[in-house]
LUMKE-660471 format. One record per residue: residue in three letters; x, y, z of N, C-alpha, C in turn. Coordinates in Angstrom, 1 decimal, padded with zeros to 4 digits. Atoms other than C-alpha are relative to their C-alpha. Example, Ala and Ser with C-alpha at 12.3 -4.5 7.8 and 13.67 -1.06 7.14 Angstrom:
FIZA res    n_x    n_y    n_z   ca_x   ca_y   ca_z    c_x    c_y    c_z
FIZA Ala  000.9 -001.2  000.0  012.3 -004.5  007.8  000.9  001.2  000.0
FIZA Ser -000.9 -001.1  000.0  013.7 -001.1  007.1 -000.8  001.1  000.8
//
This chain:
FIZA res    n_x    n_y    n_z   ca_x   ca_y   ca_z    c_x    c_y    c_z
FIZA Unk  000.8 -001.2  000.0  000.0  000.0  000.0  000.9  001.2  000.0
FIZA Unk -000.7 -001.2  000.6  001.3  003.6 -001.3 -000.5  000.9  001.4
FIZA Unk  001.0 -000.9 -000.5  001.1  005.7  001.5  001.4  001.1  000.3
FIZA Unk -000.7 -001.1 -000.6  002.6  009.4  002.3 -000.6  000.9  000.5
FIZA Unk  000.2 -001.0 -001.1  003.1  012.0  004.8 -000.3  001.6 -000.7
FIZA Unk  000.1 -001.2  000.4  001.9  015.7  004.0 -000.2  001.2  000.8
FIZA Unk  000.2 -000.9 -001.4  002.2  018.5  006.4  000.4  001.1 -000.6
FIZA Unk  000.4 -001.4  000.1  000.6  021.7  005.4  000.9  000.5  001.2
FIZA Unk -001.0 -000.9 -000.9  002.5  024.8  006.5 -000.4  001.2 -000.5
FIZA Unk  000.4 -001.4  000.5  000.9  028.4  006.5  000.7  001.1  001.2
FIZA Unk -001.0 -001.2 -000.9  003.1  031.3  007.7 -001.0  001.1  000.5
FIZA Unk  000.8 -001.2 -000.4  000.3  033.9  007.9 -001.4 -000.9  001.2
FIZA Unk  000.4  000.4 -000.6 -001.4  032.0  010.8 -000.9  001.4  001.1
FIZA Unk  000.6 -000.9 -001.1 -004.0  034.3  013.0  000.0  000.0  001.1
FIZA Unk -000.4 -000.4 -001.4 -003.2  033.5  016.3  001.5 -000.3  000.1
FIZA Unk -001.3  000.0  000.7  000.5  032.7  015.2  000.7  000.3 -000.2
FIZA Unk -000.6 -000.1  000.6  001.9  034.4  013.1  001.6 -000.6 -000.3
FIZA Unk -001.6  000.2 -000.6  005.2  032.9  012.0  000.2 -001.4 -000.1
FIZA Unk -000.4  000.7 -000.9  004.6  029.9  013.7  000.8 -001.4 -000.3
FIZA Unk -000.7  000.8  000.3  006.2  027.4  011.8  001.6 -000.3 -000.5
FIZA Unk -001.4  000.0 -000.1  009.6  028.9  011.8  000.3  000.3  001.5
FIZA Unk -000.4 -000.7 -001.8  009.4  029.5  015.9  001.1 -001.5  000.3
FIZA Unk -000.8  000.9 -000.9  012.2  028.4  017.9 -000.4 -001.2  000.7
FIZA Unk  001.0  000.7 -001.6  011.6  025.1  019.8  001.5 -001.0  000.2
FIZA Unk -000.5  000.4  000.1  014.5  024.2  021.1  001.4  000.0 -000.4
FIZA Unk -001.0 -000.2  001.0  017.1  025.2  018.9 -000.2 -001.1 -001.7
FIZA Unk  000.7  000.4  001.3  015.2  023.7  015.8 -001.4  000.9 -000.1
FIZA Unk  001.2 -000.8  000.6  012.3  025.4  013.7 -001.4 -001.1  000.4
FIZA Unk  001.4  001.4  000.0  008.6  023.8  014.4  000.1 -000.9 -001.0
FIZA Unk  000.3  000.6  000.8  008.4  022.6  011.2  001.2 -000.9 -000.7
FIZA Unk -001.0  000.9  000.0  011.9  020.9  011.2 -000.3 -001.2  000.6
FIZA Unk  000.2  001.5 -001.2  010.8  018.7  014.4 -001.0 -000.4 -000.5
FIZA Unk  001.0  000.5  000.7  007.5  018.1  012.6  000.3 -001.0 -000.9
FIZA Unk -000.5  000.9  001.4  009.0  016.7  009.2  001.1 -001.0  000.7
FIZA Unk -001.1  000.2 -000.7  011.8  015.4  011.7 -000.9 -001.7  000.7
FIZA Unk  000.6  000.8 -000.3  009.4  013.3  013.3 -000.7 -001.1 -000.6
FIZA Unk  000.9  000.5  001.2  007.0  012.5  010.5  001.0 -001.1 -001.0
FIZA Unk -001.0  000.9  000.6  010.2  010.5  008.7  000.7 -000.9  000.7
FIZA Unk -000.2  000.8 -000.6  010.6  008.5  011.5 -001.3 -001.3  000.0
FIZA Unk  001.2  000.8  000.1  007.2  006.7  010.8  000.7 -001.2 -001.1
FIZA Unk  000.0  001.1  000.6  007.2  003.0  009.3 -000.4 -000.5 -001.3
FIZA Unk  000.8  000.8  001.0  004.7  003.1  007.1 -000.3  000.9 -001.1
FIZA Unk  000.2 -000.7  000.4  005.0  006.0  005.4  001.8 -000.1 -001.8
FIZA Unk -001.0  000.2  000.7  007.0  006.1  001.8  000.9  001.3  000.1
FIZA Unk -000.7 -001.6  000.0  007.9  010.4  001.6 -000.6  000.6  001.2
FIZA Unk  000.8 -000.9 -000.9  006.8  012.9  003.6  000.8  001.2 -000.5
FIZA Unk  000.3 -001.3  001.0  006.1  016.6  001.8 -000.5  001.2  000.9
FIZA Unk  000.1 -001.6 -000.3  006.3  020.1  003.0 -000.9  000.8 -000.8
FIZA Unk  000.7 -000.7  000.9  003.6  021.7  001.3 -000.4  001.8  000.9
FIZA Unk -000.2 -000.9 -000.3  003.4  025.7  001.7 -000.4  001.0 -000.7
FIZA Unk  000.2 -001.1  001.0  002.6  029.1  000.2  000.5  001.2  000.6
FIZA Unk -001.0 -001.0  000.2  005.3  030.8  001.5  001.7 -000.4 -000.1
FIZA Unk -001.2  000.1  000.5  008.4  031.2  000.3  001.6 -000.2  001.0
FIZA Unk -000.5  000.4 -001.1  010.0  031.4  003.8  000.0 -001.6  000.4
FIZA Unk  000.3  001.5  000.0  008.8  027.9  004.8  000.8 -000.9 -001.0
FIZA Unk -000.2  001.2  000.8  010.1  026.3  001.7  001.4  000.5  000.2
FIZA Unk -001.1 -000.5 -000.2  013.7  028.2  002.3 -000.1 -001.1  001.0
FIZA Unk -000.6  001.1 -000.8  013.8  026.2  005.5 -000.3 -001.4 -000.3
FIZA Unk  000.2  000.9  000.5  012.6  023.4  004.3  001.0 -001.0 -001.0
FIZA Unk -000.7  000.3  001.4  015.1  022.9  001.4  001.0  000.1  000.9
FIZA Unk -001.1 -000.3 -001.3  017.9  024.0  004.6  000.2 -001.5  000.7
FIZA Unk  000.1  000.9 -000.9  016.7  020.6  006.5  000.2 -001.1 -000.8
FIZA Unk -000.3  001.2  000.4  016.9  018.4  003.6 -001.2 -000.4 -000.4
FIZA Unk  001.5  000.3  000.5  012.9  018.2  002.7 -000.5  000.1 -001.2
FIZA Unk  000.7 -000.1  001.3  010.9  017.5  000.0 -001.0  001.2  000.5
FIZA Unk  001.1 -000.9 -000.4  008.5  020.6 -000.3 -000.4  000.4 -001.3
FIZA Unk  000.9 -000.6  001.4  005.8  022.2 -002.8 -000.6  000.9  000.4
FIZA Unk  000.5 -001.8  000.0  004.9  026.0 -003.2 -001.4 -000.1 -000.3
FIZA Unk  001.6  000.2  000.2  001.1  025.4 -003.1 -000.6  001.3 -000.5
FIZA Unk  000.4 -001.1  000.0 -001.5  028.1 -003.7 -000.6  000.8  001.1
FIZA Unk  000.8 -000.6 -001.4 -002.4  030.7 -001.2 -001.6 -000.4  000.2
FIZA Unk  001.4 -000.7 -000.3 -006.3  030.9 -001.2 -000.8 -001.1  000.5
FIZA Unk  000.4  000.7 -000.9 -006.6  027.5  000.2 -000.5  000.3  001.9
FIZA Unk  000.4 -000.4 -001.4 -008.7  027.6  003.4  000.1 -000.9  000.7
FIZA Unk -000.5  000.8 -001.1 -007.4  024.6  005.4  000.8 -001.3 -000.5
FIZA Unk -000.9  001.0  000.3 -005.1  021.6  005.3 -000.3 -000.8 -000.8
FIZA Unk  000.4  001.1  001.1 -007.3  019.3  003.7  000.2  000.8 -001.5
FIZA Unk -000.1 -000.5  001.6 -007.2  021.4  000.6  001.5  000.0 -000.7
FIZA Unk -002.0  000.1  000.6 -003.2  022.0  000.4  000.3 -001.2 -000.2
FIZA Unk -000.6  001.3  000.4 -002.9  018.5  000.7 -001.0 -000.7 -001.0
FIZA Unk -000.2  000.5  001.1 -005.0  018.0 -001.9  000.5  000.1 -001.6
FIZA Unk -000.9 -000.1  001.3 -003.4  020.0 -004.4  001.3 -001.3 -000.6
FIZA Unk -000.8  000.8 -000.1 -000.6  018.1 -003.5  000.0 -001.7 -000.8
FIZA Unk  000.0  001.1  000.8 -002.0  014.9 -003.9 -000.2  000.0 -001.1
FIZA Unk  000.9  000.2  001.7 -003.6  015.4 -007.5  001.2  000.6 -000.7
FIZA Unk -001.3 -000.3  000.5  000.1  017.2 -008.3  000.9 -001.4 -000.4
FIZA Unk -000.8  001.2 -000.3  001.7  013.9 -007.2 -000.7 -001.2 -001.4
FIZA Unk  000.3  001.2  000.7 -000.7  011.7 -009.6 -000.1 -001.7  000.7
FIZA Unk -000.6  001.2 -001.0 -001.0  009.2 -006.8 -001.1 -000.6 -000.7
FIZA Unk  001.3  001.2  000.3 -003.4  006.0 -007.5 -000.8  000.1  000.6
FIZA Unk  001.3 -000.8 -000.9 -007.0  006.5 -006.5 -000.1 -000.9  001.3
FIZA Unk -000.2  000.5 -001.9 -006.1  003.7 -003.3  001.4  000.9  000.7
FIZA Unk -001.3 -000.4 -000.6 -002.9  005.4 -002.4 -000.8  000.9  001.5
FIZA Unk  000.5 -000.4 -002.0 -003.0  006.6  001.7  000.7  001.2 -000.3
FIZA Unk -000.3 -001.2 -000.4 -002.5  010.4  002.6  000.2  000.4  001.6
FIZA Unk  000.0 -000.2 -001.5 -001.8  011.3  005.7  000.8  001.3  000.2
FIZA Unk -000.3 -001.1 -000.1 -002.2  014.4  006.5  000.7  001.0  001.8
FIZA Unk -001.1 -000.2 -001.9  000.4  015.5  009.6  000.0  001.7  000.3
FIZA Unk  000.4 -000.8 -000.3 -000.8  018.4  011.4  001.4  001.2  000.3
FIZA Unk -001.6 -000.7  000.1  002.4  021.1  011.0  000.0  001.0  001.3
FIZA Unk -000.3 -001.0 -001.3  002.0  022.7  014.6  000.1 -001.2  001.3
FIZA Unk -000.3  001.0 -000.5  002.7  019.3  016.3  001.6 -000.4  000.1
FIZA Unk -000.7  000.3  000.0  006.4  019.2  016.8  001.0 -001.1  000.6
FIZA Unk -000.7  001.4 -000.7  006.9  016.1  018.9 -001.4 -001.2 -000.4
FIZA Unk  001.2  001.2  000.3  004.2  014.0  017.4  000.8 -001.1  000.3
FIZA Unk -000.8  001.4  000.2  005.3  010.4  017.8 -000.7 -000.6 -001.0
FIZA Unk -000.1  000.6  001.2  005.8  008.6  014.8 -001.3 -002.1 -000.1
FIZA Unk  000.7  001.0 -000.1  003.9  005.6  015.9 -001.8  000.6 -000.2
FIZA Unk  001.1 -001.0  000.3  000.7  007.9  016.1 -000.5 -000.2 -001.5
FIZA Unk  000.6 -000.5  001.5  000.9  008.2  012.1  000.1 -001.7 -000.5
FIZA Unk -000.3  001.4  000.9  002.0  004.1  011.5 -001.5 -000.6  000.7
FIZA Unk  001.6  000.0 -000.7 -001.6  003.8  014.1 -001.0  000.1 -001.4
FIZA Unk  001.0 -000.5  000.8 -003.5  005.6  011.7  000.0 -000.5 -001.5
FIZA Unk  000.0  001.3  001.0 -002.1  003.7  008.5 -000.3 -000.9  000.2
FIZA Unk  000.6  001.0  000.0 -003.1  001.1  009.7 -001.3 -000.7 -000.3
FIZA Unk  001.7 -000.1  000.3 -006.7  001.6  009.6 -000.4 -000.6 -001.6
FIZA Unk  000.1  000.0  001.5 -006.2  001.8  005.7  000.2 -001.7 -000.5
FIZA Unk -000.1  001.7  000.5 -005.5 -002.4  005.7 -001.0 -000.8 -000.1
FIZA Unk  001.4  000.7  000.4 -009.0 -002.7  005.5 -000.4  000.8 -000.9
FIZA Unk  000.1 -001.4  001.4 -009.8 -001.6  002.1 -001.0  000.3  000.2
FIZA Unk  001.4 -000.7 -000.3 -013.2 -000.4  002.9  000.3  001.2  000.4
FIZA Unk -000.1 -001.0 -000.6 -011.8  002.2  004.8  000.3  001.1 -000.9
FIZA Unk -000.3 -001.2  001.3 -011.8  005.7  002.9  000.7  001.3  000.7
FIZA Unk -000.3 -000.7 -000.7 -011.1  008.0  005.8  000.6 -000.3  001.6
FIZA Unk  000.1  000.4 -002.0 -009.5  007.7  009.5  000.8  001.2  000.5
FIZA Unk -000.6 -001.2 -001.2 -008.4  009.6  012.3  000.3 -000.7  001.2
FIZA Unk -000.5  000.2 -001.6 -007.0  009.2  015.9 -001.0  000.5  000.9
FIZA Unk  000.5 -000.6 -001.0 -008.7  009.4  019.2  000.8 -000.5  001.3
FIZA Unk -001.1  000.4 -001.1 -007.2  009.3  022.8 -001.1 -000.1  001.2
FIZA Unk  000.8 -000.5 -001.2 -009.0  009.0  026.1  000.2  001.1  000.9
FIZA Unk -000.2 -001.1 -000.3 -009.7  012.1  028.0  000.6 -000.6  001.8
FIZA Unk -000.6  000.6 -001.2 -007.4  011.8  031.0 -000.6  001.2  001.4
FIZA Unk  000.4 -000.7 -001.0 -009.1  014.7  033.4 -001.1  000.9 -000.5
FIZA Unk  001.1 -000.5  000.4 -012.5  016.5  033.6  000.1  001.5 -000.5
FIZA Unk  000.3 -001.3  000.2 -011.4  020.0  033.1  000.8 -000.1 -001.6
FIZA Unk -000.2  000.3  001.4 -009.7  018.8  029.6 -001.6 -000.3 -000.8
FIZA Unk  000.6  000.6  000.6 -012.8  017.3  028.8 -001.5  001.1 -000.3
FIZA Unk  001.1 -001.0 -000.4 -015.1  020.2  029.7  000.3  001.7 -001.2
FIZA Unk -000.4 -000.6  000.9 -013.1  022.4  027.0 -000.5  000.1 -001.2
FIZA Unk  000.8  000.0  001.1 -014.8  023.7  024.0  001.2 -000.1 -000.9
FIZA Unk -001.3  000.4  001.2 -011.2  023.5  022.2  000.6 -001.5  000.1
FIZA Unk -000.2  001.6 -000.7 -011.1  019.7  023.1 -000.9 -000.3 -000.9
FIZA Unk  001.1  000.1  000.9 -013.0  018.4  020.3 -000.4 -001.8  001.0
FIZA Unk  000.2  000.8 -000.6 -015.0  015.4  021.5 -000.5 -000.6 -001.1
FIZA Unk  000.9  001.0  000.9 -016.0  012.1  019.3 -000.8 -000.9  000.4
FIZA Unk  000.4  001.3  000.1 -018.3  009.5  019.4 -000.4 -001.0 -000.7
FIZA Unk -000.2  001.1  001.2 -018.0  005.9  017.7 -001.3 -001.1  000.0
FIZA Unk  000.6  000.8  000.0 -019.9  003.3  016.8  001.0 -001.7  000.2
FIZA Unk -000.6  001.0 -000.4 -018.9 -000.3  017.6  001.0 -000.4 -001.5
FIZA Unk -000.8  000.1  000.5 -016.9 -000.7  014.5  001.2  000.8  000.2
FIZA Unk -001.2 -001.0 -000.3 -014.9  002.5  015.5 -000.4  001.3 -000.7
FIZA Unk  000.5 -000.7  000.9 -016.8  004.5  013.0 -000.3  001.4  000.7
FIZA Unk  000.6 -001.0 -000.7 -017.3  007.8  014.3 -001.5  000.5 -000.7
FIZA Unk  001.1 -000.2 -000.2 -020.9  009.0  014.9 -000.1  001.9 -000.3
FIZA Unk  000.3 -001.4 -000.4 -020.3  012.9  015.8  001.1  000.2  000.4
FIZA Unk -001.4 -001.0 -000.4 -017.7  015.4  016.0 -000.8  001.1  001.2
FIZA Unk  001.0 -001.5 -000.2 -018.5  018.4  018.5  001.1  000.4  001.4
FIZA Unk -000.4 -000.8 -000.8 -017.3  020.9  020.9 -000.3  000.0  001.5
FIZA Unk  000.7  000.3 -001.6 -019.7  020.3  023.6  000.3 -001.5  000.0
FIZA Unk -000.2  001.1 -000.3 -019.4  017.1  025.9 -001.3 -001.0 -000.4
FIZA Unk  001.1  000.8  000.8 -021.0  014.3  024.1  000.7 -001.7  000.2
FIZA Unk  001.8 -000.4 -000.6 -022.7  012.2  025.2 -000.3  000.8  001.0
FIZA Unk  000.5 -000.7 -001.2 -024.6  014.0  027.4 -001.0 -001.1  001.1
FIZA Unk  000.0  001.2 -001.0 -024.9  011.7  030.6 -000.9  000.1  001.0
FIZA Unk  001.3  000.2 -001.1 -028.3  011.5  032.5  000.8 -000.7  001.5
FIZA Unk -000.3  000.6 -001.2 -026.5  009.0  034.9  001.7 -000.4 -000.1
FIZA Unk -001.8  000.1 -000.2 -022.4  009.5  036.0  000.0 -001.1  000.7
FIZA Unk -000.8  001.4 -000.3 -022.2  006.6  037.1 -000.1 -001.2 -000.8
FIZA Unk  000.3  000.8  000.9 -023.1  004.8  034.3  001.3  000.0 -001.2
FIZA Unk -000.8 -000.2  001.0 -020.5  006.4  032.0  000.9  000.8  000.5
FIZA Unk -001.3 -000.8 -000.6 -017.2  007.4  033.4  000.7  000.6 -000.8
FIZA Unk -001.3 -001.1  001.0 -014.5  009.9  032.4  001.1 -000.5 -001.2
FIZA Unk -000.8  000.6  000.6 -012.5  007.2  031.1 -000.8 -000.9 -001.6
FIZA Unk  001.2  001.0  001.2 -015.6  006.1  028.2  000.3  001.5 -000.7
FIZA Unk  000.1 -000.7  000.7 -015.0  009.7  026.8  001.1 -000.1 -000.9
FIZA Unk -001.3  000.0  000.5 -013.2  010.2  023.6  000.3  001.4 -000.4
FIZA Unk -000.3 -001.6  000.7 -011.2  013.0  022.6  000.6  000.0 -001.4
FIZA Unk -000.2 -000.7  001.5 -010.5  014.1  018.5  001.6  000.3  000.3
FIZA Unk -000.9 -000.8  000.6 -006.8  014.2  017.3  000.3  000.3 -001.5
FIZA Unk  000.4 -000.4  001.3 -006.4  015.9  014.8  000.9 -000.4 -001.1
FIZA Unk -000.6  000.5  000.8 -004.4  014.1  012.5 -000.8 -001.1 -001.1
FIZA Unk  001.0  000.8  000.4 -006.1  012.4  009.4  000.6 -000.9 -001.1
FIZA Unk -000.5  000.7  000.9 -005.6  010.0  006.5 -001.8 -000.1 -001.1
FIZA Unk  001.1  000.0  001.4 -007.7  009.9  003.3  000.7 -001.2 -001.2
FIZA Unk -000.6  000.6  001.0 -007.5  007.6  000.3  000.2  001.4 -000.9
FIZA Unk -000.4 -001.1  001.4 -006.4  009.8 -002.9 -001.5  000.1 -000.7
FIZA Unk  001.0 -000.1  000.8 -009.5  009.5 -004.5 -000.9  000.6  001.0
FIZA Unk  000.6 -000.6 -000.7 -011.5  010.1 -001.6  000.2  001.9  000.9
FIZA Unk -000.8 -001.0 -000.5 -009.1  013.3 -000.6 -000.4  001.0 -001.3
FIZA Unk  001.0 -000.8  001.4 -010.4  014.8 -004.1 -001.5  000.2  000.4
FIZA Unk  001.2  000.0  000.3 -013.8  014.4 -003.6 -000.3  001.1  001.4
FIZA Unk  000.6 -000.5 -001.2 -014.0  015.7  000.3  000.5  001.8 -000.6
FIZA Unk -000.8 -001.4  000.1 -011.6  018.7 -001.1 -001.2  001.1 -000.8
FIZA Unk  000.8 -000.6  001.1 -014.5  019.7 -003.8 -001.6  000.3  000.9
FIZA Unk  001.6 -000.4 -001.1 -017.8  019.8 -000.6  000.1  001.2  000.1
FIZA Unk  000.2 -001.2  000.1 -018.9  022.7 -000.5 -000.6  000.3  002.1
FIZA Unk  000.3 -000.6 -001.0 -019.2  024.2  003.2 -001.9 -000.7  000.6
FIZA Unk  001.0  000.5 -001.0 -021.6  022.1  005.6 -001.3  001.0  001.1
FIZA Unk  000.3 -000.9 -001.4 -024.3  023.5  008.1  000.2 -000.9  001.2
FIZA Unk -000.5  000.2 -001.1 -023.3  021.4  011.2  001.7  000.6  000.0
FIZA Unk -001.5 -000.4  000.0 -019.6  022.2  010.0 -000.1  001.6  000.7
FIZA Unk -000.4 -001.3 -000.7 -020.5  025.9  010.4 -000.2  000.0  001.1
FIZA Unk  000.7 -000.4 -001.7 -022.4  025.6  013.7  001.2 -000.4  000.5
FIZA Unk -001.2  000.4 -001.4 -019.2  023.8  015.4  001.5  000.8 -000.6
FIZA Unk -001.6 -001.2  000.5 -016.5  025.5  012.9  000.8 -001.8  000.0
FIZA Unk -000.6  001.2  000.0 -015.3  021.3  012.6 -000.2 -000.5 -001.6
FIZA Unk -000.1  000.7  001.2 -014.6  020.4  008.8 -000.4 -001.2 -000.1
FIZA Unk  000.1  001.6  000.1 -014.6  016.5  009.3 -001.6  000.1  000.3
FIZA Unk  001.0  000.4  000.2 -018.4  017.1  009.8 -000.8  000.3 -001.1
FIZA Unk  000.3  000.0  001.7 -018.6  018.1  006.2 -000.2 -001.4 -000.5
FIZA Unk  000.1  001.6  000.9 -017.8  014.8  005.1 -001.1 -000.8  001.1
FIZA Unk  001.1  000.6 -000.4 -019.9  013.0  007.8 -001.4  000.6 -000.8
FIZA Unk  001.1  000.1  000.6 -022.8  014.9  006.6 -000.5 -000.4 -001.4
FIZA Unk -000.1  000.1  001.3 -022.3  014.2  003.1  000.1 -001.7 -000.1
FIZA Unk  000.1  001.1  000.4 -022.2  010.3  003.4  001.4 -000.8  000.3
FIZA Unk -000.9  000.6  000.0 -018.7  009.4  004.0  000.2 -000.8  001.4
FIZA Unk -000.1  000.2 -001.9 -017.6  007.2  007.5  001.5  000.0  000.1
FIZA Unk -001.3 -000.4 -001.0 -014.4  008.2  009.5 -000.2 -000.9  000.7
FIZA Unk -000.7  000.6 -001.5 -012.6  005.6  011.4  000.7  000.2  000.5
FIZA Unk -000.7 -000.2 -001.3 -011.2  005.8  014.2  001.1 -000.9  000.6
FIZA Unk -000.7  000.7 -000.6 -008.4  004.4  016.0  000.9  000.5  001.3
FIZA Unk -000.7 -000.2 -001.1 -007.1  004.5  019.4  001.5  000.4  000.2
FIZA Unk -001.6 -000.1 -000.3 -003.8  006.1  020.6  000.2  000.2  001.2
FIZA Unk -000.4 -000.6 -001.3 -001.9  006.3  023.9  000.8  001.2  000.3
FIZA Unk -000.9 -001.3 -000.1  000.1  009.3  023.2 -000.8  001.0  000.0
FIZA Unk  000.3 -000.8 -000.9 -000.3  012.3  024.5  000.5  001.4 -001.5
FIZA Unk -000.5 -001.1  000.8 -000.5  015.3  021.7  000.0  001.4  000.6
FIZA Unk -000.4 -001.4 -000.4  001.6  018.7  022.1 -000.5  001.1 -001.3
FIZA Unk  000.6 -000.7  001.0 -000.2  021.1  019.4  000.7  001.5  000.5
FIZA Unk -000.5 -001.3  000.2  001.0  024.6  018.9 -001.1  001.0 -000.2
FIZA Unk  001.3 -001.2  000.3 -002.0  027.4  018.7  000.4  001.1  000.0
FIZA Unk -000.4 -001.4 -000.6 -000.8  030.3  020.6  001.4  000.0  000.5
FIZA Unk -000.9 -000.1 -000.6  002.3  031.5  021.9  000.1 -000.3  001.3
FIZA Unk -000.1  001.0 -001.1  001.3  030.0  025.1  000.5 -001.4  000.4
FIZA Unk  000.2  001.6  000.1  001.0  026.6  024.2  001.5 -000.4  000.0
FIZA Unk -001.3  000.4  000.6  004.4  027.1  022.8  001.2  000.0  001.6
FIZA Unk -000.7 -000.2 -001.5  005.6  028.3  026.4 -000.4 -001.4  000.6
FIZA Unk  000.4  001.2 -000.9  004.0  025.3  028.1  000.9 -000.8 -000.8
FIZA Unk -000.3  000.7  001.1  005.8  023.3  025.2  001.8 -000.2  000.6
FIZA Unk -002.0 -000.4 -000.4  009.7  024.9  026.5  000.0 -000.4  001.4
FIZA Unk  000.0  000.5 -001.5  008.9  024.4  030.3  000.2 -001.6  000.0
FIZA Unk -000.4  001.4 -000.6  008.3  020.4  029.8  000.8 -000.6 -001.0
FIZA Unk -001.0  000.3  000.7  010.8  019.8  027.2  001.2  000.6  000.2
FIZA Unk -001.2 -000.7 -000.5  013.4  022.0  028.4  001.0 -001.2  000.5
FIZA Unk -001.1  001.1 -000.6  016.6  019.6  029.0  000.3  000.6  001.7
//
């Protein structure tokens, strides 16, 4: 099975700016990203895709494959599909689209979520982790999923779902939480790129419930790691505090 890494990278970021040339470390984010992402198993390349010209300077510095995308894309699924339909991949070929403000992802995370794709039925999957504490889980920036007994996800959403008549019936440890890292076939990565703007997507501001509403199923698969994401220059401080040697 054909599968590669793709990790959109936009410099004009709104709470951001920058953020994929910031320090972490004494490496660039988007060094430890692609750094990490080439440590995966199951992955054949992994692609810097971008539309600024900074970004691809470091990029081409670290030793990366990269492509000068076009600006007017409005989120990662789209950059990476330019990419793929540039590449001419085969309509099963795996994508995996690696979230570029994730600097210490672990590489097992992304050989997780290829895996999913060894059942050819599968057209879409994603990662989920269990919520380890209630005031994580009580967070509207904490996306929350729920699956069906194949793993299928049911619902993406912001608020805590389910909503639990009886806590003692359903513990903290039954909740799941949304990472955002995803994988598409090539053919199916075209089609989700061409939806046109959902109304649950607007009400939660969550893309992946574009494609649920439209007919597609997202699987899911469990991970035990722990993701460091990058938003704000906060995150990025909390990020130097427990990595700091």
């Amino acid at each position: 099975m054909d599968c590669i890494g793709i990790i959109p990278a936009r410099f004009a970021s709104s709470r951001f700016p920058g953020k994929p040339l910031v320090d972490i470390l004494g490496k660039t984010m988007i060094a430890r990203v692609w750094e990490q992402a080439c440590k995966s198993k199951r992955l054949r390349e992994v692609i810097i895709a971008t539309d600024d010209t900074r970004i691809v300077a470091e990029a081409l510095r670290i030793g990366a494959k990269v492509m000068l995308t076009r600006s007017e894309h409005p989120s990662g699924t789209d950059r990476c599909a330019e990419v793929a339909q540039r590449l001419e991949l085969s309509p099963d070929a795996v994508v995996v689209n690696i979230q570029g403000d994730e600097p210490f992802i672990d590489p097992a995370q992304i050989d997780t979520l290829v895996s999913c794709f060894d059942a050819p039925e599968v057209e879409l999957a994603t990662l989920v982790k269990l919520f380890a504490d209630r005031e994580s889980l009580e967070k509207t920036s904490t996306i929350k999923v729920v699956v069906n007994a194949l793993g299928d996800a049911l619902y993406f959403s912001r608020a805590v779902i389910p909503f639990t008549r009886d806590h003692t019936k359903f513990q903290l440890e039954h909740f799941k939480q949304h990472i955002g890292i995803y994988g598409y076939r090539a053919e199916t990565l075209a089609r989700v790129a061409n939806l046109p703007p959902s109304p649950l997507e607007n009400a939660e501001m969550l893309e992946q419930l574009r494609w649920l509403e439209n007919g597609l199923r997202i699987r899911t698969a469990l991970s035990q790691h722990e993701s460091w994401s990058v938003d704000t220059p906060e995150d990025l401080d909390k990020i130097l505090k427990h990595f700091a040697p």
